[in-house]
The first five atom37 places (N, CA, C, CB, O) and aatype in JSON, in Angstrom:
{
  "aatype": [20, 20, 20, 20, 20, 20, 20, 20, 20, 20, 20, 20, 20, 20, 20, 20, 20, 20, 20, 20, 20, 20, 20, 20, 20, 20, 20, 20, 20, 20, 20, 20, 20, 20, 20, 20, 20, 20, 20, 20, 20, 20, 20, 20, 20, 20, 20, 20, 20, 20, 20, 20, 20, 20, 20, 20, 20, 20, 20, 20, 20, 20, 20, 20, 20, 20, 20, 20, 20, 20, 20, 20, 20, 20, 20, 20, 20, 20, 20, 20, 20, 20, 20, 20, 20, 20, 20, 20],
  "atom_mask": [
    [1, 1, 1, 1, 1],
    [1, 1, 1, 1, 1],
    [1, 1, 1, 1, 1],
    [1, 1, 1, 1, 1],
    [1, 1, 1, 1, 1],
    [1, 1, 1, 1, 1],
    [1, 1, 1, 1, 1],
    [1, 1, 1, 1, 1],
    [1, 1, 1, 1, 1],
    [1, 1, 1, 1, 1],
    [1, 1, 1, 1, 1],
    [1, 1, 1, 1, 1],
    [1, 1, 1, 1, 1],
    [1, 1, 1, 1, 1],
    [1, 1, 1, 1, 1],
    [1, 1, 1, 1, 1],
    [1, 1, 1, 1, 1],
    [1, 1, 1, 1, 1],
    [1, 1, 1, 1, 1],
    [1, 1, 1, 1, 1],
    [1, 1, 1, 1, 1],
    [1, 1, 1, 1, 1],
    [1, 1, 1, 1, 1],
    [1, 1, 1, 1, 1],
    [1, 1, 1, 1, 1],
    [1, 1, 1, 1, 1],
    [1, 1, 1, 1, 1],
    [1, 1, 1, 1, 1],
    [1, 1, 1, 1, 1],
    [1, 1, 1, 1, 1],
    [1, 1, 1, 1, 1],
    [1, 1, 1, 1, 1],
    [1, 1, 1, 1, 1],
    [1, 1, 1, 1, 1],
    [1, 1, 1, 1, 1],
    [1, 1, 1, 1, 1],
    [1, 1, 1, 1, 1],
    [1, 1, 1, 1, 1],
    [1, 1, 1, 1, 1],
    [1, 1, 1, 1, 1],
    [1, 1, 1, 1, 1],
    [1, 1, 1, 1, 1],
    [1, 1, 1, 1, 1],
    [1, 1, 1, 1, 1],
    [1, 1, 1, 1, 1],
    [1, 1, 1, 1, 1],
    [1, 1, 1, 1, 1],
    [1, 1, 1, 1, 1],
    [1, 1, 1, 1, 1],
    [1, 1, 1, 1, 1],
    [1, 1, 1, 1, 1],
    [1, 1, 1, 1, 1],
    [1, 1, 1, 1, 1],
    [1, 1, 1, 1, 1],
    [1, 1, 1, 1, 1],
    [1, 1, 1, 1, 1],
    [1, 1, 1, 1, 1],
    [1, 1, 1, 1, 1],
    [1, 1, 1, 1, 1],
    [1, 1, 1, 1, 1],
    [1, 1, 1, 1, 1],
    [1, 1, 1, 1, 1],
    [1, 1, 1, 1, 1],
    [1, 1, 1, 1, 1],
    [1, 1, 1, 1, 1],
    [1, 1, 1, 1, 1],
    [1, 1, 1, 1, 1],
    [1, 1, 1, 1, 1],
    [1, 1, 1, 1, 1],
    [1, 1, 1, 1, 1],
    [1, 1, 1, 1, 1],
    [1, 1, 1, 1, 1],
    [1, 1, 1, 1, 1],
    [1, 1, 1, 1, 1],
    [1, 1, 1, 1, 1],
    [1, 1, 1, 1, 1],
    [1, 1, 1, 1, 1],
    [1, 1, 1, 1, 1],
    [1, 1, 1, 1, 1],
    [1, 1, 1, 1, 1],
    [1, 1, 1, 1, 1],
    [1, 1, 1, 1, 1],
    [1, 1, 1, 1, 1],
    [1, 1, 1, 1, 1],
    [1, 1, 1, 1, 1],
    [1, 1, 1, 1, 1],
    [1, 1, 1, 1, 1],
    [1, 1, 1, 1, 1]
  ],
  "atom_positions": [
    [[-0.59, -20.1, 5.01], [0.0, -20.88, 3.93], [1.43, -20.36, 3.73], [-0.85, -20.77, 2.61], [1.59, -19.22, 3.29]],
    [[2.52, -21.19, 4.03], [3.88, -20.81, 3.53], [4.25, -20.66, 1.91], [4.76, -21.86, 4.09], [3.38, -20.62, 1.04]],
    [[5.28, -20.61, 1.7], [5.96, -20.79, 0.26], [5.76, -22.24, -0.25], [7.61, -20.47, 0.32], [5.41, -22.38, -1.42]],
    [[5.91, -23.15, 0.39], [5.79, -24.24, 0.16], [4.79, -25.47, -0.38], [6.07, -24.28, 0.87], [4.86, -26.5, -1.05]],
    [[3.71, -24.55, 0.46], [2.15, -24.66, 0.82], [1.74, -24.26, -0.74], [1.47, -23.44, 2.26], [1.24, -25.01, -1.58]],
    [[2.11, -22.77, -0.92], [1.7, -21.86, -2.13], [1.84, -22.83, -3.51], [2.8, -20.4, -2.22], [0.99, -23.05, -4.38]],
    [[3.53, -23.41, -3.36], [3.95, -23.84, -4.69], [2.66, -24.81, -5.0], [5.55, -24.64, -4.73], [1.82, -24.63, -5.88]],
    [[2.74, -26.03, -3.93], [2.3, -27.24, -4.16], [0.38, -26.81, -5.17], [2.32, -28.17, -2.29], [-0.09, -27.13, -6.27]],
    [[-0.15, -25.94, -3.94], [-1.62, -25.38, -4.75], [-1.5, -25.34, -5.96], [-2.14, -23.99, -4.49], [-2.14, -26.06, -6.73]],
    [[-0.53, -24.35, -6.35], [-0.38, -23.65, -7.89], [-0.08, -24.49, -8.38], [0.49, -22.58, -8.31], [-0.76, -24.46, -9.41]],
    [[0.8, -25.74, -8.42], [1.12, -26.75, -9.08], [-0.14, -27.68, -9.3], [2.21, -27.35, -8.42], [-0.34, -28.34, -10.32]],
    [[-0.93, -27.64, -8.26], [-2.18, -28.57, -8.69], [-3.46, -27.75, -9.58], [-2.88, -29.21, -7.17], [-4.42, -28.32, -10.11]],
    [[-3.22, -26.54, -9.56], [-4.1, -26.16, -10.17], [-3.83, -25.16, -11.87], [-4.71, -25.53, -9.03], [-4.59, -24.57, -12.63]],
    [[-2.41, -25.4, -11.83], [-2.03, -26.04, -13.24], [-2.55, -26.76, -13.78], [-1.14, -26.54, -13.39], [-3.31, -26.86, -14.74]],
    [[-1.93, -27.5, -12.87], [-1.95, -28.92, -13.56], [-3.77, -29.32, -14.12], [-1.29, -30.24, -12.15], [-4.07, -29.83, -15.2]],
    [[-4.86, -28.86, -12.91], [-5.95, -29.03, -13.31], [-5.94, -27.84, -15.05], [-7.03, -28.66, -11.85], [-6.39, -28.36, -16.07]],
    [[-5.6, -26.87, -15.09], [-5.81, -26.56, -15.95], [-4.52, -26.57, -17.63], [-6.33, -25.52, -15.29], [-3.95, -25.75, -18.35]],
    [[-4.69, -28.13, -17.48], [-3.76, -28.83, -18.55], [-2.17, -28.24, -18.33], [-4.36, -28.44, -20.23], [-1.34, -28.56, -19.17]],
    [[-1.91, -27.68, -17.59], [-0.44, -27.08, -17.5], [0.3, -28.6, -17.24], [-0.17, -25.74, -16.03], [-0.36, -29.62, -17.05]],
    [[1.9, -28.58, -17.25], [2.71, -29.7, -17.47], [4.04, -29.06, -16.48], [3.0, -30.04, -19.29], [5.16, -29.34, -16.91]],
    [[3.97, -28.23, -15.21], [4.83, -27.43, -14.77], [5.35, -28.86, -13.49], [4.07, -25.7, -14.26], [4.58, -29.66, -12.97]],
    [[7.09, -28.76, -13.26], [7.42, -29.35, -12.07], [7.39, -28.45, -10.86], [8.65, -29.91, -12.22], [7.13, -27.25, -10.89]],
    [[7.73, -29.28, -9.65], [7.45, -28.25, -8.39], [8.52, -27.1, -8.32], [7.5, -29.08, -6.9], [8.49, -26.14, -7.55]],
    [[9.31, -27.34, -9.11], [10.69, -26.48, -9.0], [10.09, -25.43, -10.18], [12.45, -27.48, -9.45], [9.9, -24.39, -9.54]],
    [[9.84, -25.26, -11.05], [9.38, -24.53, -11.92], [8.78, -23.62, -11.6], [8.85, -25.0, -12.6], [9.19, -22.46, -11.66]],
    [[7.31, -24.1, -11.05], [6.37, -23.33, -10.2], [6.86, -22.16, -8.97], [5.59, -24.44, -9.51], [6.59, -20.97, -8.8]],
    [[7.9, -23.35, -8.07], [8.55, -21.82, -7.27], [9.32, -21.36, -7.88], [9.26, -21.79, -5.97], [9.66, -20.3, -7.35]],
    [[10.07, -21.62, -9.13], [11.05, -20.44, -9.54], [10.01, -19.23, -10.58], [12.59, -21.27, -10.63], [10.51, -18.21, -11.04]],
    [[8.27, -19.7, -10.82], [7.59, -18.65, -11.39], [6.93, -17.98, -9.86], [6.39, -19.24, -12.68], [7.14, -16.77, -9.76]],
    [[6.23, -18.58, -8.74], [6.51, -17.66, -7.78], [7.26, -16.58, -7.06], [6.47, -18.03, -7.38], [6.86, -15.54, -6.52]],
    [[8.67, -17.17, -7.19], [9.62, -16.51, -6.2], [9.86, -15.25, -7.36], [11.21, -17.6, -5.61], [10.08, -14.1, -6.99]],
    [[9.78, -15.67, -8.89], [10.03, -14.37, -9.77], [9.15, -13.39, -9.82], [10.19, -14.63, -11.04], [9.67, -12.3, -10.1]],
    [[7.62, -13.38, -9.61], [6.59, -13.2, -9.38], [6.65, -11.89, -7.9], [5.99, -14.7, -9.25], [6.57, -10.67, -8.05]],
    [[6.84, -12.82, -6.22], [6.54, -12.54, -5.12], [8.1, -12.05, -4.93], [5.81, -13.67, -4.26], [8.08, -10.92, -4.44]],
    [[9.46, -12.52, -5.16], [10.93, -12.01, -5.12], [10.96, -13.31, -3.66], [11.28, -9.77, -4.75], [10.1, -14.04, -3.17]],
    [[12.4, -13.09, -3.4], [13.0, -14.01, -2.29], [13.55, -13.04, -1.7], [13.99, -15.21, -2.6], [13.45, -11.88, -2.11]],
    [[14.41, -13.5, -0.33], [15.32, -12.59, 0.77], [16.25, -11.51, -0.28], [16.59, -13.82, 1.88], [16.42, -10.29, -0.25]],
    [[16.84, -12.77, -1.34], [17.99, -12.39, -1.74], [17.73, -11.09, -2.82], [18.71, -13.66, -2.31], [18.51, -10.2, -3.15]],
    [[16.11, -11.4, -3.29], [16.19, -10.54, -4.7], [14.69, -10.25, -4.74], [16.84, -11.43, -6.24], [13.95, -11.09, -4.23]],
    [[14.11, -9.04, -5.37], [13.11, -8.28, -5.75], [12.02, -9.04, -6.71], [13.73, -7.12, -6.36], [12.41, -9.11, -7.88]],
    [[11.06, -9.48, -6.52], [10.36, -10.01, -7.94], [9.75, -8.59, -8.77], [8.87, -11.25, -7.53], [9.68, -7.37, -8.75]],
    [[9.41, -9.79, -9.45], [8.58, -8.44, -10.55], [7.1, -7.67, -9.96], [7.95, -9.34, -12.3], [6.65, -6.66, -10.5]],
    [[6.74, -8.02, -9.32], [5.17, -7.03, -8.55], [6.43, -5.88, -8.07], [3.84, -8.09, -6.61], [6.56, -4.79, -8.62]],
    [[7.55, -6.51, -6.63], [8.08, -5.37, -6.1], [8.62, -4.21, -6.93], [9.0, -5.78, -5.34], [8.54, -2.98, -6.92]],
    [[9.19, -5.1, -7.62], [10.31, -3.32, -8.83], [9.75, -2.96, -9.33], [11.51, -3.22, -10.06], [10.05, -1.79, -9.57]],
    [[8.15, -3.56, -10.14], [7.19, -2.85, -10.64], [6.92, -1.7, -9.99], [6.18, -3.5, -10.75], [6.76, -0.64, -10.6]],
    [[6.8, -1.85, -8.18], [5.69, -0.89, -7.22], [6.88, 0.02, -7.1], [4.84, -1.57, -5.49], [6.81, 1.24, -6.99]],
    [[7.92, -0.65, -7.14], [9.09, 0.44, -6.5], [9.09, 1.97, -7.75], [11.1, -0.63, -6.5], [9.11, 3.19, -7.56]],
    [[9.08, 1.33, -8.67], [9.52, 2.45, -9.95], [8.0, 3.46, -10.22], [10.01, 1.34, -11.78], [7.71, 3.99, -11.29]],
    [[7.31, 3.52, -9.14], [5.87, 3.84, -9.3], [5.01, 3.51, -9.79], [5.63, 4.52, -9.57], [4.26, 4.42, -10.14]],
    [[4.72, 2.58, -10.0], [3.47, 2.09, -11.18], [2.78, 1.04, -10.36], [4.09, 1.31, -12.87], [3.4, 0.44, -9.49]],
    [[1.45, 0.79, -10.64], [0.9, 0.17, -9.61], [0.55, -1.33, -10.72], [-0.53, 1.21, -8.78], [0.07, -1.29, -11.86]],
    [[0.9, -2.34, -10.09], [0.6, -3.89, -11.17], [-1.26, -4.26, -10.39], [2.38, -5.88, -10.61], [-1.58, -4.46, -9.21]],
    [[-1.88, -4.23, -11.33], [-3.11, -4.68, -11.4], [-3.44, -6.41, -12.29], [-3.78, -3.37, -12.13], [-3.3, -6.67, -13.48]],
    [[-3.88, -7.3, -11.2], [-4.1, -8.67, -11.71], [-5.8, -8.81, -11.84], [-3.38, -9.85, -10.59], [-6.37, -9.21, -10.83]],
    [[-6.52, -8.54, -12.89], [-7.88, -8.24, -13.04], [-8.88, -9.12, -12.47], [-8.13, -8.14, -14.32], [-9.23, -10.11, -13.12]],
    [[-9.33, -8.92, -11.43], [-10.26, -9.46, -10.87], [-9.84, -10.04, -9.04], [-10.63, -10.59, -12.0], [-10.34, -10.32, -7.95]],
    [[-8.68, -9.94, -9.74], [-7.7, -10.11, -8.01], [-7.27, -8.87, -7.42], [-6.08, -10.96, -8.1], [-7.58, -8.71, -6.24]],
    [[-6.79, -8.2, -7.84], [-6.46, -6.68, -7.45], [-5.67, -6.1, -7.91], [-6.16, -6.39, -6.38], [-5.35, -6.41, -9.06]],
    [[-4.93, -4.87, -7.15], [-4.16, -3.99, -7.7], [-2.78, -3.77, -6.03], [-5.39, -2.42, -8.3], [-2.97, -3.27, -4.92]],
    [[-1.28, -4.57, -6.77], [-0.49, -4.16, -5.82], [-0.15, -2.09, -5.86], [0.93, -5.24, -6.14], [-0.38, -1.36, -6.83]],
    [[0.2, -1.82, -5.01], [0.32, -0.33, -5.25], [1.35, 0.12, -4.09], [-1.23, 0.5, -5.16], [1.63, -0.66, -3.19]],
    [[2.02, 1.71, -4.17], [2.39, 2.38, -3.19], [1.57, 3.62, -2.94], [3.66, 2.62, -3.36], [1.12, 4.4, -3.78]],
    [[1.43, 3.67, -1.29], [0.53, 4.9, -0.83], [2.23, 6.15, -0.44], [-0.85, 4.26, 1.1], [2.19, 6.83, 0.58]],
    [[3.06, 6.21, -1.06], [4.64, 6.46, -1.13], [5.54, 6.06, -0.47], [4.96, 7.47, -1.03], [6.55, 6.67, -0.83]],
    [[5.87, 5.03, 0.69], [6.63, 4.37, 1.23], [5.65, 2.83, 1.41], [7.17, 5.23, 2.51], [6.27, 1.86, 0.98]],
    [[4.62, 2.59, 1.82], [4.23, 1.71, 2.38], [3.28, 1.03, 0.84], [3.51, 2.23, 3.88], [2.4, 1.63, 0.22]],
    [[3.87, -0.41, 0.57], [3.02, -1.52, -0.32], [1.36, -1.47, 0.32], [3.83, -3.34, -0.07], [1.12, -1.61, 1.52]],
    [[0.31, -1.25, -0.7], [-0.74, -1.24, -0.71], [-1.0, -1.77, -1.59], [-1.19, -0.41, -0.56], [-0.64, -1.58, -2.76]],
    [[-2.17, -3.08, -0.85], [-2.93, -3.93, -1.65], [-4.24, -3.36, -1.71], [-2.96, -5.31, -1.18], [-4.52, -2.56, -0.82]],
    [[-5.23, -3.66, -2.75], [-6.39, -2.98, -3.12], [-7.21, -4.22, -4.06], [-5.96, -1.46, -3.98], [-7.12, -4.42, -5.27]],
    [[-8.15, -5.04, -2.86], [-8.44, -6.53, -3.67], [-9.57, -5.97, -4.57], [-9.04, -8.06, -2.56], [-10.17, -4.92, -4.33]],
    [[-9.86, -6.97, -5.89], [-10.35, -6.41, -7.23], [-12.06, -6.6, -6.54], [-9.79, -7.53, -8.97], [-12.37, -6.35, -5.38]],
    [[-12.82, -7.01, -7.46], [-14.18, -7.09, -7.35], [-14.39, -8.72, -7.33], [-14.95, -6.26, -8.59], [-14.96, -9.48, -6.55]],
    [[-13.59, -8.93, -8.64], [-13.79, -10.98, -8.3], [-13.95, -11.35, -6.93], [-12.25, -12.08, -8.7], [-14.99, -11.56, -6.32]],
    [[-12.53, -11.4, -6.47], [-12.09, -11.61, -5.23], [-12.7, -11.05, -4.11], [-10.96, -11.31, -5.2], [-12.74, -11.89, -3.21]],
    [[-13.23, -9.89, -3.74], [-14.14, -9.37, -3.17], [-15.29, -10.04, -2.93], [-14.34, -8.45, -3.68], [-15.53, -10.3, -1.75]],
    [[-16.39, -10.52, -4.1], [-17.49, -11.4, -4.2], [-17.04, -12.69, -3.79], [-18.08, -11.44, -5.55], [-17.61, -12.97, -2.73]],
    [[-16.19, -13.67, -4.18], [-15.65, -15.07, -3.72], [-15.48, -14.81, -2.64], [-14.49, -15.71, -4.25], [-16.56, -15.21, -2.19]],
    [[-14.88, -14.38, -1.68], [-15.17, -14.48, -0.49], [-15.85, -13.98, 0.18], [-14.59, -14.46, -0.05], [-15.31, -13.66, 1.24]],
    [[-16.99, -13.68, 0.06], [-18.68, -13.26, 0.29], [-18.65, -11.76, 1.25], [-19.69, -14.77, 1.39], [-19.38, -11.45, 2.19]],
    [[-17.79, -11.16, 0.75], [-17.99, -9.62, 1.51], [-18.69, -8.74, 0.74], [-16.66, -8.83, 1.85], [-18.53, -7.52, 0.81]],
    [[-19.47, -9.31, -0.01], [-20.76, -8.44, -1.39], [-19.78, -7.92, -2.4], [-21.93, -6.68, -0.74], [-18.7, -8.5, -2.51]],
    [[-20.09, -6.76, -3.21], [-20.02, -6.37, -4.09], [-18.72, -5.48, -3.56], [-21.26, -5.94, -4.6], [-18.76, -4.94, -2.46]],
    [[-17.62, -5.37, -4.38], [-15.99, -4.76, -3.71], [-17.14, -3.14, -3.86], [-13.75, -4.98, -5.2], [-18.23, -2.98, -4.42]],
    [[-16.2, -2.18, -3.04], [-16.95, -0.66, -3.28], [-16.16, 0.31, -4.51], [-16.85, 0.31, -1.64], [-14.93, 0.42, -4.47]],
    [[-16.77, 0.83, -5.31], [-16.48, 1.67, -5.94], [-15.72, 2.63, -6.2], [-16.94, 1.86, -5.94], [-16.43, 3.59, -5.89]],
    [[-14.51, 3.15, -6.67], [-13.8, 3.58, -6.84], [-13.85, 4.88, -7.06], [-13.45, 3.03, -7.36], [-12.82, 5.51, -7.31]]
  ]
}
């Protein structure tokens, strides 16, 4: 799925959940979100300044000290049928 791909989803599933967002909106809350070539979003400068951003049930972005580490939650774990995420 590209950027493109991404917006259009999120825009429909707004929209399913009464949201009123245009397609331009949506990627300018992605690209602020995920960042572009030009600029950092908010997950990256979050991870950069040490702190790890946790989206509950989706996961936790993180640094292992140079390298971005993803760490998927338990929701997300179960939805896509790999059982129960493991324990921490």
């Amino acid at each position: 799925m590209d950027r493109t791909e991404l917006v259009e989803r999120t825009l429909g599933k707004a929209a399913d959940n009464g949201a009123e967002l245009s397609a331009e909106q949506t990627g300018q809350i992605i690209d602020a979100l995920f960042g572009t070539l030009e600029r950092p979003g908010a997950i990256a400068e979050v991870i950069r300044s040490g702190e790890a951003v946790t989206v509950l049930g989706f996961g936790t972005f993180d640094t292992d000290g140079h390298r971005a580490v993803f760490r998927p939650g338990t929701a997300l774990v179960e939805y896509l049928g790999h059982g129960p995420a493991p324990r921490r």
